[in-house]
C-alpha positions, 0 to 999 in steps of 0.5 A: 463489521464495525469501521471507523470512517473519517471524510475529508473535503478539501479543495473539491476533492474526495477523501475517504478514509476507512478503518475496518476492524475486521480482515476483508477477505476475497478478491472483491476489495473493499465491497464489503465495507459496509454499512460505516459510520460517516462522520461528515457528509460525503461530496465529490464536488469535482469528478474531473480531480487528479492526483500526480500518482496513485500508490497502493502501500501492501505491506506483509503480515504473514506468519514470518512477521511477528508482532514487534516487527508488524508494529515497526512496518506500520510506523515506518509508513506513517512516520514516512508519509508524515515525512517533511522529505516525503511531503515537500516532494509530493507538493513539488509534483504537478498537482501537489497531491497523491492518492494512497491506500493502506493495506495488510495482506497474508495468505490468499484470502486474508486482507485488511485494508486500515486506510481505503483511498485517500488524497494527500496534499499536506501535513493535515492529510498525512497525520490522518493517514498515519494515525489510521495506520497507528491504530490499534484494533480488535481484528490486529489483537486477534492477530487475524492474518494468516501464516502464509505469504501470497505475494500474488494475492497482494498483487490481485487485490492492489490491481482490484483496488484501483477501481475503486480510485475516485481521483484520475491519475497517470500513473499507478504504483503498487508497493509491496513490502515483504520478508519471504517467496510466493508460498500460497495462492495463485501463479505469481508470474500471472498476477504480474502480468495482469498489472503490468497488463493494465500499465501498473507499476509493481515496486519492491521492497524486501526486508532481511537477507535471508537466503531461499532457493539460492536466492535472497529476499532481494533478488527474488523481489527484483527477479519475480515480483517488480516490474512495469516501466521504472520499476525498482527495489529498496531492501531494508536489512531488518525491520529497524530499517524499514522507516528509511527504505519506505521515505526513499521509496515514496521519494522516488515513486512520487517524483517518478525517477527512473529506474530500469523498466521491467516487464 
């Protein structure tokens, strides 16, 4: 498995960053994202460093998800985290930093994560982030997702991921973006439980307005899929709105305005 591994080190903090070129599949995360190239030595010159929110960003690359609509996800969150709105939000914040991770997740089995856990604080960091999630690879040429949509493997694998955080934080978001139900994998409502277990906070957001089972993509995401204390949604009617629903979304979760409490 070829990556591309950038580090870093800035203020005694740890910032890795991960580009697999190949999907991770199982539960075990990022395990298996090795053996990397590491472009600059690693170093965790403070072990006691904390971030204000750490936030999983799990976007959908199921079948439902064509390629000009994959492409617009992708730069809908690069373009927010580099956001001004977004960046003066995170500097106002306790510790004027936050740690995400960037993942792509289908069918149960089938991930890739194109950003592992890395600290942003500045405009520096965001660009970094956002060229990773940008970029282009063989596996996403491949087109390697599978045409399913596991909303409850995408919850497993967010949960797993947060002990692999190298920072300590407070709170714990998972942020899952989405066009479609739970059709693949295991019980939905057992994965939720198993975050809201653990005092993750599960946040929404569903494109389009198609309608299933007498219900819209909206209505499923707030009846079956958020929860935790101040959990919400921000539905963007089509991908071309994508890039202003993630900017409010990631406003909201860093300066933690409240919502209704969901479990």
């Amino acid at each position: 498995m070829q990556l591309l591994s950038f580090t870093v080190l800035s203020a005694g903090l740890l910032r890795v960053l991960l580009i697999p070129d190949q999907p991770v599949h199982g539960n075990s995360y990022t395990n298996d994202l090795c053996p990397c190239e590491i472009r600059e030595k690693l170093l965790l010159e403070d072990p006691t460093a904390e971030v204000d929110v750490a936030i999983v960003l799990a976007a959908d690359m199921s079948g439902s998800v064509n390629q000009i609509e994959a492409t617009l996800q992708r730069e809908g969150y690069a373009a927010a985290l580099e956001s001004p709105t977004v960046l003066n939000v995170i500097k106002e914040g306790m510790h004027g930093k936050i740690a995400v991770t960037f993942v792509e997740w289908s069918s149960r089995g089938s991930l890739k994560t194109r950003v592992d856990w890395t600290v942003l604080s500045d405009a520096n960091d965001a660009s970094v982030i956002a060229e990773a999630i940008r970029k282009k690879s063989e596996g996403q040429r491949r087109d390697p997702h599978g045409a399913k949509t596991s909303i409850s493997y995408a919850i497993d694998v967010s949960v797993d991921a947060f002990d692999k955080l190298p920072v300590a934080t407070l709170r714990r978001v998972i942020d899952i973006s989405g066009d479609g139900t739970n059709n693949d994998g295991s019980s939905l409502e057992e994965s939720r439980q198993r975050a809201l277990q653990k005092a993750i906070v599960i946040n929404g957001l569903p494109i389009g307005a198609e309608v299933e089972n007498g219900e819209t993509t909206a209505e499923y995401y707030e009846r079956h899929v958020i929860g935790g204390a101040g959990s919400f949604i921000i539905p963007a009617d089509s991908s071309a709105e994508f890039q202003w629903a993630i900017i409010n979304k990631l406003v909201r979760e860093v300066s933690f305005i409240s919502g209704d409490t969901r479990s």
